[in-house]
C-alpha positions in Angstrom: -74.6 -3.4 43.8 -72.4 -4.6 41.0 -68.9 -4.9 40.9 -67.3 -1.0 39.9 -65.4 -2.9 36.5 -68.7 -4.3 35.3 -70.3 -2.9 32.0 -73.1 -1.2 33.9 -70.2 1.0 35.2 -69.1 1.9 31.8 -65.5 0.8 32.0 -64.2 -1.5 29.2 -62.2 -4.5 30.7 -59.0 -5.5 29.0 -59.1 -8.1 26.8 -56.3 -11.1 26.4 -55.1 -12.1 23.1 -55.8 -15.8 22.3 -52.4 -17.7 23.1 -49.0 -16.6 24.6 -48.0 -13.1 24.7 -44.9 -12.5 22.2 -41.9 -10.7 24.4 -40.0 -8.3 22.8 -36.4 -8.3 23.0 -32.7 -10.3 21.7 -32.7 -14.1 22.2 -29.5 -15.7 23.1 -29.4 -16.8 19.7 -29.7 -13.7 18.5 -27.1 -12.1 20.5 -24.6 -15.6 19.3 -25.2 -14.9 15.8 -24.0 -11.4 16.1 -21.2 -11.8 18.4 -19.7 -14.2 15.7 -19.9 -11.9 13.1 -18.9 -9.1 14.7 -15.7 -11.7 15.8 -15.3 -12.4 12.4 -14.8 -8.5 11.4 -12.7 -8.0 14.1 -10.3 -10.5 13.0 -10.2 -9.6 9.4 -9.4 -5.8 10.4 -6.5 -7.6 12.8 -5.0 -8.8 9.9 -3.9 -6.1 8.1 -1.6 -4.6 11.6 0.8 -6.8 10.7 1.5 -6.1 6.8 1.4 -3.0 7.8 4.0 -2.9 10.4 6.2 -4.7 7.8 5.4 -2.3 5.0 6.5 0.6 7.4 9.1 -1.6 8.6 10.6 -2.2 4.7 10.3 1.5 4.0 12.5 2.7 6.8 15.0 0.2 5.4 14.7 1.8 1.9 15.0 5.5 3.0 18.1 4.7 5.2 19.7 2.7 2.4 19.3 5.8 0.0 20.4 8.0 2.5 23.8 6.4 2.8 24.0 6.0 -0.7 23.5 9.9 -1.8 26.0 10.5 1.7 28.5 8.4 -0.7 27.5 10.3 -3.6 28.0 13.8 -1.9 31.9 12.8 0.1 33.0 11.6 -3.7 31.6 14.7 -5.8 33.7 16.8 -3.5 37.1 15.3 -4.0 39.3 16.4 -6.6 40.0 14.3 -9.7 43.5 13.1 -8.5 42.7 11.5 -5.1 42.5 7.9 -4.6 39.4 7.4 -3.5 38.1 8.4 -7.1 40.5 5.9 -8.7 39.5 3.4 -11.0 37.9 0.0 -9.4 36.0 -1.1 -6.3 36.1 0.5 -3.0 36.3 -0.4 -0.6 39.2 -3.2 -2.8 38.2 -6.8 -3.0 34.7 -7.9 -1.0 35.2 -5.4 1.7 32.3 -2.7 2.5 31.2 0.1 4.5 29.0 -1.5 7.8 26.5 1.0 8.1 22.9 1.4 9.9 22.1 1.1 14.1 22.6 -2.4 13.6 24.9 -2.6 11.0 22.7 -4.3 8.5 23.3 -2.6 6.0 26.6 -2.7 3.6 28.4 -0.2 1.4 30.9 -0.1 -1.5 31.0 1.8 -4.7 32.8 1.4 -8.0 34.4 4.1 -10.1 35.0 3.4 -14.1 37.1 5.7 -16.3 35.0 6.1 -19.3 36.5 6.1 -23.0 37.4 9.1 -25.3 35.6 11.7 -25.7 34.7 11.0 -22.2 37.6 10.8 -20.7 37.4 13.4 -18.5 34.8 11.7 -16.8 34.8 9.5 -14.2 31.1 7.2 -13.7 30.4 6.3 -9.9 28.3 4.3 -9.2 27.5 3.3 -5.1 26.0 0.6 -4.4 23.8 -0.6 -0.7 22.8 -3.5 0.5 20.9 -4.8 3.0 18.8 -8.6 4.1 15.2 -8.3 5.4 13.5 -11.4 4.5 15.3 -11.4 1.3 18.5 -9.8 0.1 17.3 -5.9 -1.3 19.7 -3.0 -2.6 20.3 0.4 -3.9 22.4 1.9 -6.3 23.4 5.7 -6.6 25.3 6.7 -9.6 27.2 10.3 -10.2 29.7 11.4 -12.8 33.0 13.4 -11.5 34.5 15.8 -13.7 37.8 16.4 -14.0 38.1 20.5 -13.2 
């Protein structure tokens, strides 16, 4: 009696492909190469966290330095023509200023000029804010008072 697997039995025997058999699957090369670029991506994205956080971080500065500027802008429009505060000059007087800002970074002064005939009934104010980050930056507001 023959073996069950021979040819007589009808069964087709598996054949081998000459050499090795080819795996499938990720080398450790393979798996190096795209860890590295996936590192490199990674990095790149990381890059932009920071000029954002100092683009937000500049804009804060801004909006609070206008803030305190139109405050200014709003306390002066509502004072009549003969107080002091809306007399000609620099206020506060010589290099003085408004500290302003949860750190006080930020400084405030604003000059009034008495404008020539046939504007003489007008009064130009103009304040001014200043604050450092990095580099000196400011804002400037400027209203016109009337005299009523």
């Amino acid at each position: 009696m023959d073996h069950p697997n021979s040819f007589e039995a009808g069964f087709d025997l598996p054949t081998c492909a000459a050499g090795p058999v080819r795996e499938r699957g990720v080398s450790l090369l393979e798996l190096l190469i795209a860890l590295v670029v996936l590192s490199i991506g990674v990095l790149a994205v990381a890059q932009l966290f920071p000029a954002g956080s100092r683009t937000q971080v500049q804009a804060k500065e801004l909006t609070s330095a206008n803030f305190y500027a139109q405050q200014k802008v709003e306390q002066l429009s509502l004072l009549s023509w003969t107080d002091p505060a809306l007399a000609a000059g620099r206020h506060p007087s010589g290099t003085a200023c408004d500290t302003l800002g949860a750190h006080r970074e930020m400084l405030r002064f604003y000059q009034v000029d008495a404008l020539a005939a046939p504007l003489d009934e007008l009064r130009k104010v103009t304040v001014t804010v200043s604050w450092k980050l990095q580099k000196p930056h400011s804002v400037t507001a400027t209203t016109y008072v009337r005299k009523t």
